[in-house]
C-alpha positions as CSV (number, residue, x, y, z in Angstrom):
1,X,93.3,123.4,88.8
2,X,90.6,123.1,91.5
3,X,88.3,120.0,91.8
4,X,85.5,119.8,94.1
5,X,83.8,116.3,94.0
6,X,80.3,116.0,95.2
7,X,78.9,112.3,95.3
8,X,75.7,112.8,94.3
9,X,72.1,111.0,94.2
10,X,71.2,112.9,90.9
11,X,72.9,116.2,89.2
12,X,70.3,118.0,87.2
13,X,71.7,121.6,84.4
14,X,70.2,123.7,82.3
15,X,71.8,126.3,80.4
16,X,70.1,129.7,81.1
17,X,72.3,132.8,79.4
18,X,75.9,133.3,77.7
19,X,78.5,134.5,80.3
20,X,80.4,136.9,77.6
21,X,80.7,136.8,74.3
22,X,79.2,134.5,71.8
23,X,82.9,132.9,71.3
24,X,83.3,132.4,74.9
25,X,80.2,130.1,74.9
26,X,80.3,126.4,73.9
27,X,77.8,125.8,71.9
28,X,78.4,122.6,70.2
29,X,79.4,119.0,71.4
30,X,78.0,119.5,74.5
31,X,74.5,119.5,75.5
32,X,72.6,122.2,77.0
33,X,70.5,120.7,79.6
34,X,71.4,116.9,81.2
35,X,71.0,114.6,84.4
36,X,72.7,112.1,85.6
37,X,71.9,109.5,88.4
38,X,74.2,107.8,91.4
39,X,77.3,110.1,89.7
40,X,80.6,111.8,90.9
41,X,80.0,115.5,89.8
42,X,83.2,117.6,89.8
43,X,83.1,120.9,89.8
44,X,86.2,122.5,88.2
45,X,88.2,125.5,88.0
46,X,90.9,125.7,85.5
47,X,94.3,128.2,86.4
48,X,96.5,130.5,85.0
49,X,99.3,128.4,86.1
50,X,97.5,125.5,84.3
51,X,98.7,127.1,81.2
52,X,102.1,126.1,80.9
53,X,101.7,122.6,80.8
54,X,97.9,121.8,79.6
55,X,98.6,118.2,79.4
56,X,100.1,117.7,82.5
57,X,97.5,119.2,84.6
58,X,95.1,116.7,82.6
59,X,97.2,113.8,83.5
60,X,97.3,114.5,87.4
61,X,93.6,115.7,87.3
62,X,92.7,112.1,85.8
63,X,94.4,110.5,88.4
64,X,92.9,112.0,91.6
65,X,89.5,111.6,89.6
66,X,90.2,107.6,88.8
67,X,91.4,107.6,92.7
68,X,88.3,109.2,93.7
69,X,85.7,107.3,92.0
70,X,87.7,104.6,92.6
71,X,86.8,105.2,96.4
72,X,83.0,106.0,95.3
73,X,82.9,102.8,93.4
74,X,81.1,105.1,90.5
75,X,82.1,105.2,87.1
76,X,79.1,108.5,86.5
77,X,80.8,111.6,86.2
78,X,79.3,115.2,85.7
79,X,82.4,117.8,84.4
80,X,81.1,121.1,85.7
81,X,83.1,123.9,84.6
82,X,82.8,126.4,88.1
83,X,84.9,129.3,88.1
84,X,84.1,130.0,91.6
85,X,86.6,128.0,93.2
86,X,89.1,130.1,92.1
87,X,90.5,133.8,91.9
88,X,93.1,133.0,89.5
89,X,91.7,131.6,86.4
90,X,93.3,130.6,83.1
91,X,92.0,132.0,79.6
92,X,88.6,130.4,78.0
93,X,90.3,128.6,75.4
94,X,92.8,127.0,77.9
95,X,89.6,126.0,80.2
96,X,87.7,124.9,76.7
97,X,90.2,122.6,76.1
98,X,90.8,120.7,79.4
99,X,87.6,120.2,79.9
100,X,87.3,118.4,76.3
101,X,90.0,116.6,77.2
102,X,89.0,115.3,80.2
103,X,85.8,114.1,79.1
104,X,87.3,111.8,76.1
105,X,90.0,110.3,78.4
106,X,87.5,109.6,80.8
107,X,85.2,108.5,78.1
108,X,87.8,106.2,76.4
109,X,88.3,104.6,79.9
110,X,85.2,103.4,80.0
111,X,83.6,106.2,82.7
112,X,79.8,107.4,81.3
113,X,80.3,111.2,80.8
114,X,77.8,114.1,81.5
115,X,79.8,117.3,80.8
116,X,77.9,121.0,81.3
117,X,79.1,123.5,78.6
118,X,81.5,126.1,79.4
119,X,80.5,130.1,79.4
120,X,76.8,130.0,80.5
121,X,74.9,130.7,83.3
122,X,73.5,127.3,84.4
123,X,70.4,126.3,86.7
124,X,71.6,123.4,88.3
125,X,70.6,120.8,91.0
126,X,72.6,118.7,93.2
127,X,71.4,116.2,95.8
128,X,74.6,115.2,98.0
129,X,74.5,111.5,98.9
130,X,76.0,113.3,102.4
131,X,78.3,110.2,103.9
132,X,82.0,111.3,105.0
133,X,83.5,110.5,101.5
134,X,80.9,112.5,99.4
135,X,82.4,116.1,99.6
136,X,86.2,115.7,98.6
137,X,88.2,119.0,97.5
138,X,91.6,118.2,95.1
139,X,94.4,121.0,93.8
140,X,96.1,119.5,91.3
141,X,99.3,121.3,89.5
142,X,100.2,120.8,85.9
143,X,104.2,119.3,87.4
144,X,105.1,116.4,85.8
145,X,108.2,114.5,86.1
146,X,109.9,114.5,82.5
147,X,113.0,113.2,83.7
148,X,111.4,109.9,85.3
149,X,109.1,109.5,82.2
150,X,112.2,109.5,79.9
151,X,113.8,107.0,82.6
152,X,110.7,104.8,82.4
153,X,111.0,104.8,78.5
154,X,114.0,103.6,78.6
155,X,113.8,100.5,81.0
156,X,111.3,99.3,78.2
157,X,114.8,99.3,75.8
158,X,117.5,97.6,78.5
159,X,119.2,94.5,77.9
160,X,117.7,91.7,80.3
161,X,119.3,90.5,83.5
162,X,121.2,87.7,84.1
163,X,119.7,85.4,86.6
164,X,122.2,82.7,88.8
165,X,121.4,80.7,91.9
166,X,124.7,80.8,93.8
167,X,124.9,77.9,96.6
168,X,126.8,78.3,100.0
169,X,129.8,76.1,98.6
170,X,130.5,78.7,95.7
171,X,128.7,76.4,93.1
172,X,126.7,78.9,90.8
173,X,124.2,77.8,87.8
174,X,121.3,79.4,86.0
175,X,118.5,79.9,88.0
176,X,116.1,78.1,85.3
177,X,117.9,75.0,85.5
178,X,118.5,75.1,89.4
179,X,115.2,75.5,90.1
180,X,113.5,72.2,90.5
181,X,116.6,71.2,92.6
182,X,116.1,74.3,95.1
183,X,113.8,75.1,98.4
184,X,109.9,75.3,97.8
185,X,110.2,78.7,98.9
186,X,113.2,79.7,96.4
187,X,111.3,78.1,93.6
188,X,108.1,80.9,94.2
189,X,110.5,83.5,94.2
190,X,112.3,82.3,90.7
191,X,109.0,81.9,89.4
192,X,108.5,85.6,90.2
193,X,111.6,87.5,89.7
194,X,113.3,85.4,86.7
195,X,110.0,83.9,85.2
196,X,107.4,86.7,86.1
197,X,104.7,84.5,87.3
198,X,101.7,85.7,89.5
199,X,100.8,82.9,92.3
200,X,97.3,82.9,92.8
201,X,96.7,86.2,91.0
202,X,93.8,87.7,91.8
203,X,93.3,86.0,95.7
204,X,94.1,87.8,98.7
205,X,97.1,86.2,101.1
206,X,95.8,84.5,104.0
207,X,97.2,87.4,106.9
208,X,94.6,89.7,105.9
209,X,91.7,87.7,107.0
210,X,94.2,87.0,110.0
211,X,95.0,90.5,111.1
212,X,90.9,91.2,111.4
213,X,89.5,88.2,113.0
214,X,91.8,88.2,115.6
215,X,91.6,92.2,115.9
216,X,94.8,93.3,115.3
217,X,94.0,95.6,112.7
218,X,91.6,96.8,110.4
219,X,90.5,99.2,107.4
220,X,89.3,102.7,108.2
221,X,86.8,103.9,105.1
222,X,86.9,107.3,106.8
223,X,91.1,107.6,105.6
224,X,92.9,106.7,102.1
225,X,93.5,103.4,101.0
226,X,96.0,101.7,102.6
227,X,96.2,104.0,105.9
228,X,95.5,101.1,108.8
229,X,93.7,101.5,112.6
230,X,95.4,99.5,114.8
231,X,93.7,97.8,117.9
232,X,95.5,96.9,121.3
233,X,96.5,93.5,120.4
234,X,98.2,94.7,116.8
235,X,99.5,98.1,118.3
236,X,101.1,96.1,121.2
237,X,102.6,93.6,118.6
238,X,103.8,96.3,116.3
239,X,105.6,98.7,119.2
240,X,107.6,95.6,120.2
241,X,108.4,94.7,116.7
242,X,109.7,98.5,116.2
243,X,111.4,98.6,119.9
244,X,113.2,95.0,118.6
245,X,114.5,96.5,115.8
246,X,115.3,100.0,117.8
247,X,117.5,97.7,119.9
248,X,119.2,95.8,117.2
249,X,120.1,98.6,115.5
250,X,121.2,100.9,118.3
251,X,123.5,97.7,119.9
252,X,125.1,97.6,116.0
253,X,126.1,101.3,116.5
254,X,123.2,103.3,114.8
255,X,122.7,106.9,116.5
256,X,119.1,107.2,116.2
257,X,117.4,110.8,114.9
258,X,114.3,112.5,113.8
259,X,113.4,113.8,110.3
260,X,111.0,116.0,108.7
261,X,108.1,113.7,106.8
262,X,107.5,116.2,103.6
263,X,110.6,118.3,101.5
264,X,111.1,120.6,98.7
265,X,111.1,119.5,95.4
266,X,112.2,122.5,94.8
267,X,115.7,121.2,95.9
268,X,117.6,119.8,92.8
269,X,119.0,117.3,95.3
270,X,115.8,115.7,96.5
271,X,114.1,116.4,93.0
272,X,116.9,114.1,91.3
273,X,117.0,111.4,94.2
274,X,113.3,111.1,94.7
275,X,113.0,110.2,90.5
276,X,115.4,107.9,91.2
277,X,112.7,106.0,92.7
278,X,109.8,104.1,91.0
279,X,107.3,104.0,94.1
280,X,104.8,106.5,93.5
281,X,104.9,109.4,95.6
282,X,102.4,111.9,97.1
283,X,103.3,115.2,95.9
284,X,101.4,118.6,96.7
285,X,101.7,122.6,96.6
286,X,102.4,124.3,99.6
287,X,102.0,128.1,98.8
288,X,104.8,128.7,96.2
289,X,106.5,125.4,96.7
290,X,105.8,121.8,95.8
291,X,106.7,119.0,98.5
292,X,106.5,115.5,98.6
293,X,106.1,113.2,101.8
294,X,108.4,111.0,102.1
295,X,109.0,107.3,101.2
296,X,111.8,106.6,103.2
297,X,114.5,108.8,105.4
298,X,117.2,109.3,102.5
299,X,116.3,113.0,102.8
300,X,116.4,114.1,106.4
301,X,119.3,111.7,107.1
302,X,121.5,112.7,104.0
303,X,120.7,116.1,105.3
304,X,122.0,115.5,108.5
305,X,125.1,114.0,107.6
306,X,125.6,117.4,104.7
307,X,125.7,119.6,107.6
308,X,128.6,117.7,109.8
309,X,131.8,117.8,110.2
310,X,132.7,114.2,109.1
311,X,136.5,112.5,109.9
312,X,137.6,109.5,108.5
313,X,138.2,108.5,112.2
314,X,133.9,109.0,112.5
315,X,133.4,106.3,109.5
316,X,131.4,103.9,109.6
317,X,128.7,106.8,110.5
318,X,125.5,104.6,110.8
319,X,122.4,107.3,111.3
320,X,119.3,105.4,112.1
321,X,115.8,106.4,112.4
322,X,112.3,104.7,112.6
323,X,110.5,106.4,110.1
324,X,107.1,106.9,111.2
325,X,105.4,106.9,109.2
326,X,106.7,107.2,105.4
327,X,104.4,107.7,101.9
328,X,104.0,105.4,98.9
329,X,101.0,106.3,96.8
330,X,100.4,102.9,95.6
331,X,97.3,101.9,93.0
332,X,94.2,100.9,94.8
333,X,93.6,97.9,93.0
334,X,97.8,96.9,94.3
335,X,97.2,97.9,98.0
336,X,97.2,94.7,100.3
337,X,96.4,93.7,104.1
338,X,100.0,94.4,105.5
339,X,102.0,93.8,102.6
340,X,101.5,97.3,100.5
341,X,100.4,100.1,102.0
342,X,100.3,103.9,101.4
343,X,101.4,104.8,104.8
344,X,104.2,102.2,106.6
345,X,106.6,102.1,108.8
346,X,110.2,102.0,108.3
347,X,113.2,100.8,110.0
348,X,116.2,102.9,107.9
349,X,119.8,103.6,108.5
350,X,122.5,105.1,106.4
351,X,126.2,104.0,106.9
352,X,128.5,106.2,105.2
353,X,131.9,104.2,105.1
354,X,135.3,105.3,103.6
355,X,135.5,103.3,100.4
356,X,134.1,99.9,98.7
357,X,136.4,97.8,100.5
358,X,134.4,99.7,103.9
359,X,131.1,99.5,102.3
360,X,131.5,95.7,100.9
361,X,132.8,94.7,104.5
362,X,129.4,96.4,105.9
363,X,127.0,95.0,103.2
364,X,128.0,91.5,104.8
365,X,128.1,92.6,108.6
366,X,124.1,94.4,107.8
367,X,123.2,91.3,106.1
368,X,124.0,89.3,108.5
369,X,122.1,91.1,110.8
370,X,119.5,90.7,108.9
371,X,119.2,87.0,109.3
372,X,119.4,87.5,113.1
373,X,115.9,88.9,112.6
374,X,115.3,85.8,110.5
375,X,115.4,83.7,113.8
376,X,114.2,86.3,116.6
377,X,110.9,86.4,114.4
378,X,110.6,83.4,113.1
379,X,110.6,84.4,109.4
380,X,112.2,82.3,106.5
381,X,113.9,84.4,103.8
382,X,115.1,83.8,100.3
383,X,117.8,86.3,99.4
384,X,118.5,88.0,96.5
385,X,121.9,89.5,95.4
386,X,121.1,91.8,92.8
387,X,124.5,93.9,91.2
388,X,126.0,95.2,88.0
389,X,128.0,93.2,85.9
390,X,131.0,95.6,86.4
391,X,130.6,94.8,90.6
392,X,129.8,91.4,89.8
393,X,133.1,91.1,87.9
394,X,135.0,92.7,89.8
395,X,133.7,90.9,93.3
396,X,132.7,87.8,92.6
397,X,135.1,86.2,95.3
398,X,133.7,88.8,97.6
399,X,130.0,87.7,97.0
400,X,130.8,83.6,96.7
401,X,131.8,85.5,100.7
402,X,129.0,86.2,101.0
403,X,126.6,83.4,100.2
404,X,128.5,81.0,102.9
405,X,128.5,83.6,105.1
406,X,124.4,83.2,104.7
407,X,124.6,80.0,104.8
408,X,121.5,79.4,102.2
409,X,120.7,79.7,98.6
410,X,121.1,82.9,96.9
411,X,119.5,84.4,94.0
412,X,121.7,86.4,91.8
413,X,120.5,88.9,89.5
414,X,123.3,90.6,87.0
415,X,122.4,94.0,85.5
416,X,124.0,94.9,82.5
417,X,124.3,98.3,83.4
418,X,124.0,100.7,86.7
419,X,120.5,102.6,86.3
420,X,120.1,102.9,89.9
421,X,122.0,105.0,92.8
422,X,123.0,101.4,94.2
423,X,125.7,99.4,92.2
424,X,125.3,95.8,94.6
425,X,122.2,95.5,97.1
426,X,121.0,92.3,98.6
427,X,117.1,91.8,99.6
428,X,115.1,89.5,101.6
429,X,111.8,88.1,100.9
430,X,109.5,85.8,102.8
431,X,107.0,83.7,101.0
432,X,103.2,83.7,101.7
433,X,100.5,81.2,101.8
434,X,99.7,82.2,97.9
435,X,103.6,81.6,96.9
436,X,104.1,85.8,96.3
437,X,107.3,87.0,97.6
438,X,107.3,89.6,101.0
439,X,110.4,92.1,100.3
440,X,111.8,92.6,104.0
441,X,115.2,93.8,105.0
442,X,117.7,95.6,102.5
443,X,121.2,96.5,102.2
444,X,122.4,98.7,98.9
445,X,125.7,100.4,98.4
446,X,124.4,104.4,97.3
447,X,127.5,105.5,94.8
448,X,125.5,108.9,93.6
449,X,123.9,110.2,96.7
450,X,127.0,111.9,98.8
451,X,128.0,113.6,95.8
452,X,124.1,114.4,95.0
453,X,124.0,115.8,98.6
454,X,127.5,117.0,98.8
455,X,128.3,114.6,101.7
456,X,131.9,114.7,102.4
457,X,134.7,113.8,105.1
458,X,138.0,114.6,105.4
459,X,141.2,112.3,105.6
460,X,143.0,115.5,107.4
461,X,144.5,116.4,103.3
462,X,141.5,116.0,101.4
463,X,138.0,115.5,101.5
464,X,136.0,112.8,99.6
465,X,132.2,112.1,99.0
466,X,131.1,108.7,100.7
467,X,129.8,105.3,99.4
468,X,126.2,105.0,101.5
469,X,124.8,102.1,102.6
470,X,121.0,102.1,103.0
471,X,119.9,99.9,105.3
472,X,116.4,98.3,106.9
473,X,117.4,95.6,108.8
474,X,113.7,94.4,109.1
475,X,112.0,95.6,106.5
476,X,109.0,97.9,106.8
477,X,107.0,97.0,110.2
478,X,103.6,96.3,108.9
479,X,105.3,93.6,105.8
480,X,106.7,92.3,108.6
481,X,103.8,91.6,110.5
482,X,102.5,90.3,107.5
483,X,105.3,87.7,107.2
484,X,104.7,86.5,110.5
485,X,101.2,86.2,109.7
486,X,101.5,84.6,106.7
487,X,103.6,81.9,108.2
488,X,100.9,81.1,111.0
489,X,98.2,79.9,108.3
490,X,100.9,77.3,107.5
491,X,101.1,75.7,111.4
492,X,99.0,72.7,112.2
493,X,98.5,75.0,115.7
494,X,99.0,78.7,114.3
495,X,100.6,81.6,116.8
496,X,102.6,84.0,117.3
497,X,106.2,84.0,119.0
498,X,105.2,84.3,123.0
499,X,107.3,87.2,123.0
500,X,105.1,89.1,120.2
501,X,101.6,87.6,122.2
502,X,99.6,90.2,123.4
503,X,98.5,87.8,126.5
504,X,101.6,85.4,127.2
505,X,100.0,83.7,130.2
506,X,95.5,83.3,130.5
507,X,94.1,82.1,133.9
508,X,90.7,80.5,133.8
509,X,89.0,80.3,137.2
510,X,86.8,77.8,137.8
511,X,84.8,79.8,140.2
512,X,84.1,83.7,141.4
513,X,86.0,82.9,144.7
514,X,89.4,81.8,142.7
515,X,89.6,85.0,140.5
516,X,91.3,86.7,143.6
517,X,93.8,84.0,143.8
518,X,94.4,84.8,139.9
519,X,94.9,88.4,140.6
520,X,97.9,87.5,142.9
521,X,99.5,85.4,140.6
522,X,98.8,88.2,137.4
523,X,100.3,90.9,139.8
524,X,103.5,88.0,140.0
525,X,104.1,87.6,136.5
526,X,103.8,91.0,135.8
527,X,107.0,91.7,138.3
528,X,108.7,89.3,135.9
529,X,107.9,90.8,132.9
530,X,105.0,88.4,131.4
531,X,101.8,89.7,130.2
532,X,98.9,88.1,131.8
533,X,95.2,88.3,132.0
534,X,92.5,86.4,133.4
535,X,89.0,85.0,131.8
536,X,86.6,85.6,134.7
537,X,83.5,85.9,132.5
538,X,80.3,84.6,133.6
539,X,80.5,82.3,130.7
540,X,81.6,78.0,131.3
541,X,85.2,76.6,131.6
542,X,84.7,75.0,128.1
543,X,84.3,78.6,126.3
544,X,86.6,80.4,127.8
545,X,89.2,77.5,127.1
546,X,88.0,77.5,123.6
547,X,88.3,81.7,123.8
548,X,91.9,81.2,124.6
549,X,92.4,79.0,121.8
550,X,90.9,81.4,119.4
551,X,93.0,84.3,120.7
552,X,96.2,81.9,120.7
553,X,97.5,82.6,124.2
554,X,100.8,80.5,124.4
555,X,100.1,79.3,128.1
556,X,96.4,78.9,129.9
557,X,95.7,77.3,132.9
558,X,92.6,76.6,134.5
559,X,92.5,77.1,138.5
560,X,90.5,76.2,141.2
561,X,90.3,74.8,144.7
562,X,92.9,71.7,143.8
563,X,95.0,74.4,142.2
564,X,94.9,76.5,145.2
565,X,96.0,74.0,147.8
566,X,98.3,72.1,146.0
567,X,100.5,74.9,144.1
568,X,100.6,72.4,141.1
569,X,98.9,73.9,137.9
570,X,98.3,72.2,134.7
571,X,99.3,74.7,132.2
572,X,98.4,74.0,128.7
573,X,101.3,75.0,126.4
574,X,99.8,75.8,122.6
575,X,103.5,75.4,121.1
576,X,103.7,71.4,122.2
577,X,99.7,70.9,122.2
578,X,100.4,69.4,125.5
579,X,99.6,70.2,128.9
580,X,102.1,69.9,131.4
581,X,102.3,70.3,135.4
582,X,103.9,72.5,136.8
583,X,104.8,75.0,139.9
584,X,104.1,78.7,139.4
585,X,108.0,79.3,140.2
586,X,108.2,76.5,136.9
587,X,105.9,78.5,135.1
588,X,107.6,81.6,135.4
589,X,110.9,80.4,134.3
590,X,109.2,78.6,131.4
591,X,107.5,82.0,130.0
592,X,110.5,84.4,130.4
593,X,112.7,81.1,128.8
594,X,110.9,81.0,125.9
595,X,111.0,85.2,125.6
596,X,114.3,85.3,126.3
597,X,116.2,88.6,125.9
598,X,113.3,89.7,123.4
599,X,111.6,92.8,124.2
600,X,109.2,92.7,127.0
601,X,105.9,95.9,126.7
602,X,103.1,96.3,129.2
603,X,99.9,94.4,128.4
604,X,97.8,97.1,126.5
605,X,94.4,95.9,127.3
606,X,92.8,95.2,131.0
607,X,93.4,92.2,133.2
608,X,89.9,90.6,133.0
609,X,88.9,89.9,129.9
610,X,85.4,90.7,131.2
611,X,86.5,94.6,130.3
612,X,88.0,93.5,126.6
613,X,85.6,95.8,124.6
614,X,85.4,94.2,120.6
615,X,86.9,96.5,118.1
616,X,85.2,94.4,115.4
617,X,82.3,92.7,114.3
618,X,79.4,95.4,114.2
């Protein structure tokens, strides 16, 4: 099928002359002239390849219709039969009924309905509203997943999970009755995983204001829902949160590599794992073969490891790759700031390992890694341990291990039964300001895909297919940045980690004549690594101290002619709310101290903030 949208100020028919024969002509249900006002009209050509599955082609071309209005904010829609959009067209009857379908789904939805009949010559008048949303093409196939539907029927009939709190000393009760004796933030997440309550429903977390006013990054109505712009300030914040975890990753032993962003569905392998997965997934014809982007790099990495020669001296094999940028084709209405997008970034490595004693022992090293991001970014996490009873069971010593090895809380969820690749995963979630959980990093132990992908290694007698680990030792980018946002609306004095600031270290001159003095000491800081700028606009001392509060520049310091000749600077330090004095030799160590080994970019917007152009606010 073939959909050609056309916002429109008004759509006016009238139906002129019979196409063919009288049976080809609607001539009842349907009127024969109509208008309709402020409407989507959709012009639509039904196939021959439509045929095979009539109701399937409905069901995908009412969701690219809901998606579309949703972005017109219309619920008007004119169905236009059009045969012109197409060379390959199905038979009358086929059309006939698709179109009668579509009108009383829409119609039952709640969507006011103007539908043209089918098999006449029509006069018809369009007036396109002519913004960059208002012409919008769609092909939409008749595929539809049976196997995931039947999956998805049968979640509704599975036996509950069992839901623990396990403590660091081994002690384990129900998480119910451990709740009110828990952390604050391990309480939020009970409440949504074991008691399925919404915090704040209906209220947007606090980083999405965040993220605009302080121009990190915004909306772009031009691209699909939940695709971001980034400015300066978030770009520079997000490369250093993906070179961190390109470092942490590579210094564990993962061999970074580059993968394809669409594959074959075609495949049986990628058809069976992508249904494994409930994200929604953008799907699409390309010719004679229907792809899907990706949602993370199982595909391109599992591909990789099919086509090597793999020892058991080689295992652990950790294959890493920053998956930029991978595809979830979320519901409007669920899409979020940072926290849930339709195009993300991923941090995501596969560890095939010889057996479950290799896989169990790299669960915990991963995990652990894990909560070293914890403390380099400044992000509490709630874990939760989520296995099947079987696992459980038979590794119960093994995860009591693991919860003191975490050294925190742990929320243990016990399936009944494996319906999932993994058989034991752990997750981490940080808490916003509303109390609703931020999935981060993840480690799962994959028993289905080697075979799936025919992954093997040899012992040097026989070969065997590996348990995978998948891995994200962050968690996507952006739901990161959204953690560590989330977490500033709680400070008395909100900011970010110095080493995540896009300007470490401001200098306000008091005069024209010390901004030369400033330059020096930028072009000093800058040989040690620390992104400065300076304030030299014609504007007083009091606003541009108050503009590097607003921007939350870790260190400022004002200097003028006592600054000059004495070497001493009073540099206000936002962390302490103090300001202390010190030399510039002080300073420096002070700044690269409290960055430590942490990754260390290029300021991405000019020294004087006189040349800072605003991204937002027109």
């Amino acid at each position: 099928m073939r959909l050609l949208f056309i916002h429109s100020d008004h759509l006016e028919f009238e139906a002129k002359q019979k196409a063919g024969p009288d049976d080809l002509a609607e001539t009842e249900g349907v009127p024969m002239e109509g208008r309709m006002e402020d409407c989507a009209t959709v012009f639509i050509s039904v196939e021959s390849g439509d045929q095979d599955d009539l109701d399937g082609v409905v069901e995908n071309a009412l969701t690219e219709l809901r998606d579309v209005t949703d972005q017109l904010n219309t619920k008007n829609v004119v169905l236009y039969p059009y045969a012109h959009l197409s060379d390959d067209l199905a038979n009358p009857d086929a059309a006939k009924e698709v179109m009668r379908d579509l009108e009383a789904e829409l119609e039952a939805e709640g969507f006011e309905i103007l539908r043209a009949p089918f098999g006449w010559y029509k006069s018809f008048e369009v007036s396109c509203k002519g913004h960059p949303l208002s012409e919008l093409s769609r092909q939409v196939s008749s595929y539809r997943d049976e196997e995931k539907d039947e999956e998805e029927s049968e979640d509704l009939d599975r036996e509950p999970s069992e839901w623990k709190v396990m403590s660091p000393d081994g002690s384990v009760e129900s998480a119910l009755s451990a709740k009110d004796a828990v952390s604050e933030d391990m309480q939020a997440f009970i409440e949504d995983e074991v008691e399925d309550i919404t915090a704040s429903p209906g209220e947007e977390p606090p980083h999405v204001d965040i993220m605009q006013e302080k121009e990190l990054v915004g909306y772009d109505e031009l691209s699909d829902v939940g695709n971001l712009r980034w400015y300066p300030r978030g770009k520079l914040v997000r490369d250093s949160l993906m070179e961190y975890v390109n470092d942490l990753v590579v210094d564990y032993g993962g061999m970074p590599v580059e993968t394809p962003i669409m594959y074959d569905l075609g495949a049986r392998c990628i058809h069976d794992h992508a249904g494994k997965f409930g994200e929604r997934q953008y799907r699409f014809e390309s010719g004679d073969r229907r792809m899907m982007l990706r949602f993370a790099a199982c595909f391109g990495q599992f591909s990789i490891m099919r086509d090597m020669h793999i020892s058991v001296n080689d295992l652990p094999l950790r294959i890493y790759e920053m998956s930029t940028y991978s595809f979830r084709r979320e519901q409007k209405g669920e899409v979020t700031g940072l926290k849930r997008l339709r195009a993300f970034t991923m941090p995501d490595m596969h560890t095939a390992t010889e057996n479950m004693d290799q896989a169990r022992a790299e669960l915990m090293k991963q995990a652990d890694l894990s909560m070293q991001t914890s403390e380099d970014l400044g992000i509490d996490y709630v874990p939760a341990i989520r296995m099947t009873r079987e696992f459980y069971d038979d590794n119960t010593e093994w995860v009591e291990d693991l919860v003191a090895e975490l050294g925190i809380d742990a929320l243990i969820e016990i399936i009944p039964e494996r319906h999932h690749y993994w058989s034991a995963k752990i997750d981490f979630a940080a808490i916003d300001g509303l109390g609703r959980p931020i999935e981060n990093p993840t480690v799962q132990i994959d028993v289905e895909s080697a075979e799936r992908f025919d992954i093997e290694y040899s012992d040097g007698q026989d070969t065997h297919n590996p348990p995978i680990l998948h891995y994200s030792p962050s968690g996507g980018i952006e739901r990161v940045l959204a953690a560590i946002l989330e977490k500033t609306a709680t400070m008395d004095t909100p900011q970010l980690p110095t080493w995540l600031s896009p300007t470490q270290v401001r200098f306000i001159p008091v005069g024209e004549e010390h901004v030369d003095f400033c330059d020096d000491l930028v072009d000093q800081l800058e040989d040690a690594d620390v992104r400065a700028d300076i304030d030299d606009r014609d504007e007083s001392v009091g606003k541009r101290i108050a503009k590097a509060e607003t921007d939350w520049v870790p260190y400022y310091i004002v200097v003028g002619g006592n600054e000059i000749e004495s070497g001493e600077f009073g540099v206000n330090v936002r962390a302490d709310d103090e300001e202390l004095d010190m030399s510039f030799d002080e300073l420096v160590d002070t700044v690269t101290d409290d960055i430590e080994d942490l990754p260390q970019k290029a300021r991405y917007l000019p020294r004087h903030v006189s040349d800072h152009p605003h991204f937002t606010g027109r």
